[in-house]
C-alpha positions as CSV (number, residue, x, y, z in Angstrom):
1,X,-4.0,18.1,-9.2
2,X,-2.7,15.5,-11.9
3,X,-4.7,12.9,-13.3
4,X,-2.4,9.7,-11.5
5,X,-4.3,6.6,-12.7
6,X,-1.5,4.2,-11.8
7,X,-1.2,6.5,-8.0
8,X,-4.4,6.0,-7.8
9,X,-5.2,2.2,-8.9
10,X,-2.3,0.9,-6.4
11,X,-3.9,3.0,-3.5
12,X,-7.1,1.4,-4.3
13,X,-5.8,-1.6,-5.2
14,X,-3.8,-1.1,-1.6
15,X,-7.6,-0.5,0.0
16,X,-9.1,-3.5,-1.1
17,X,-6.2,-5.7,0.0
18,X,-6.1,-4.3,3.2
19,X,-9.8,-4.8,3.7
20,X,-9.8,-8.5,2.9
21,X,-6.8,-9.3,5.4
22,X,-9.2,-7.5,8.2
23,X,-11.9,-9.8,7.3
24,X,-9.4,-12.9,6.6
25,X,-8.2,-12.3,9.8
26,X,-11.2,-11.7,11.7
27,X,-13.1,-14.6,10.8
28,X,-9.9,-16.6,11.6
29,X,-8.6,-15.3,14.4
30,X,-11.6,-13.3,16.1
31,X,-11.1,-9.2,16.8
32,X,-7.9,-9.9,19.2
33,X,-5.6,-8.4,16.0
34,X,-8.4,-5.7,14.3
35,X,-7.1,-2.7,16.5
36,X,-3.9,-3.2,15.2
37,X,-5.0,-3.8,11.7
38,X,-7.3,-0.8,12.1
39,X,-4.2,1.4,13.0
40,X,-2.3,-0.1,10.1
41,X,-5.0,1.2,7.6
42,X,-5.7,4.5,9.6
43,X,-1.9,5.0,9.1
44,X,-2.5,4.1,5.2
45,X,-5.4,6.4,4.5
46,X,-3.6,9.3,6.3
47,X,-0.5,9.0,4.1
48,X,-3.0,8.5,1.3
49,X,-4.9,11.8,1.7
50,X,-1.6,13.7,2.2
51,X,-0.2,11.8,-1.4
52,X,-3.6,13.2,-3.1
53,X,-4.2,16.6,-1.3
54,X,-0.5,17.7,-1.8
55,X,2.3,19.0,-4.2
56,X,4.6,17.7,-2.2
57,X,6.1,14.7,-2.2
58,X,7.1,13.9,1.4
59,X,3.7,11.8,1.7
60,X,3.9,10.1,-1.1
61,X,7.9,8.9,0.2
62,X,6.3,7.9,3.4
63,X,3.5,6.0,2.1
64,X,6.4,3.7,-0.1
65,X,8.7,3.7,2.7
66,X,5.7,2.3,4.9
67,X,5.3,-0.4,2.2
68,X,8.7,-1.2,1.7
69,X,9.1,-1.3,5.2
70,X,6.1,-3.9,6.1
71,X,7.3,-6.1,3.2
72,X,10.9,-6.2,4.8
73,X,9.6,-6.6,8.2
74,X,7.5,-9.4,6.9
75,X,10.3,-11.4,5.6
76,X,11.0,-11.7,9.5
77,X,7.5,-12.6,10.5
78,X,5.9,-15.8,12.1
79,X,4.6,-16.1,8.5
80,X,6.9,-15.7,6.1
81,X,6.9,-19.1,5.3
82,X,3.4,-19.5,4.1
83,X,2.7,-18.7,0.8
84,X,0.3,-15.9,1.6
85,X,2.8,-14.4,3.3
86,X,5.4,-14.4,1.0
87,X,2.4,-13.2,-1.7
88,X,1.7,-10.5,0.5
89,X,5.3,-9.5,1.5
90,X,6.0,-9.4,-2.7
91,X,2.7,-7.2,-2.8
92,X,4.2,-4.8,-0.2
93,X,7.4,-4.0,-1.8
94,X,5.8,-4.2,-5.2
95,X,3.1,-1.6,-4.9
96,X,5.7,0.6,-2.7
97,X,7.6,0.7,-5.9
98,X,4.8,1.2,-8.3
99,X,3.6,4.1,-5.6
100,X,6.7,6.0,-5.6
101,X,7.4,5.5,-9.2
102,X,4.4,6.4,-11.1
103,X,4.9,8.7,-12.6
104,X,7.6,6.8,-15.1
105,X,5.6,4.3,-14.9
106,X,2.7,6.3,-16.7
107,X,5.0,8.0,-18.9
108,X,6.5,4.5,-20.0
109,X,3.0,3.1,-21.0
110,X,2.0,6.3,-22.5
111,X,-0.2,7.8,-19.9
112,X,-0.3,12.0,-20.3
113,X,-0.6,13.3,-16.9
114,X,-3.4,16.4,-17.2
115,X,-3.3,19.2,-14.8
């Protein structure tokens, strides 16, 4: 396995967000959206272990396709209009494209991938 630190510090990164909306939303709203939110990460940290327990790269397509796909989605939401919305629909498509492009990403800023 190659040493991905940009892979892996947007999947963290990715984590951590994700985490704080549950609790955002929880203590706003009350549980009536955490099963969905708990299927949205479920979804994320199955794509996640496929992206870091395989060569291929079918995973790691889905898991920016499933960003790239909530941020577009988003654009259409309820919202959209807030400005955490538009922050997070901005951190979707960004982190898609850092997540399916790291590896010229670590190759630009000098990164050796080991392995």
């Amino acid at each position: 396995m190659k040493d991905r630190p940009v892979l892996i510090s947007a999947i963290v990164l990715t984590v951590i967000v994700e985490i704080i909306l549950m609790i955002l939303v929880y203590n706003k709203i009350g549980g009536e959206r955490l099963p969905t939110q708990i299927g949205r990460l479920t979804i994320q940290l199955i794509l996640i272990f496929w992206v870091l327990n395989s060569t291929s790269n079918a995973g790691l397509f889905l898991l920016t396709a499933y960003h790239i796909l909530i941020g577009l989605f988003g654009m259409y939401s309820r919202g959209s209009e807030e400005l955490l919305g538009q922050i997070l629909i901005g951190f979707h498509l960004f982190i898609g494209l850092v997540i399916y492009f790291h590896d010229w990403i670590e190759d630009r800023i000098g990164i050796k991938n080991v392995g």
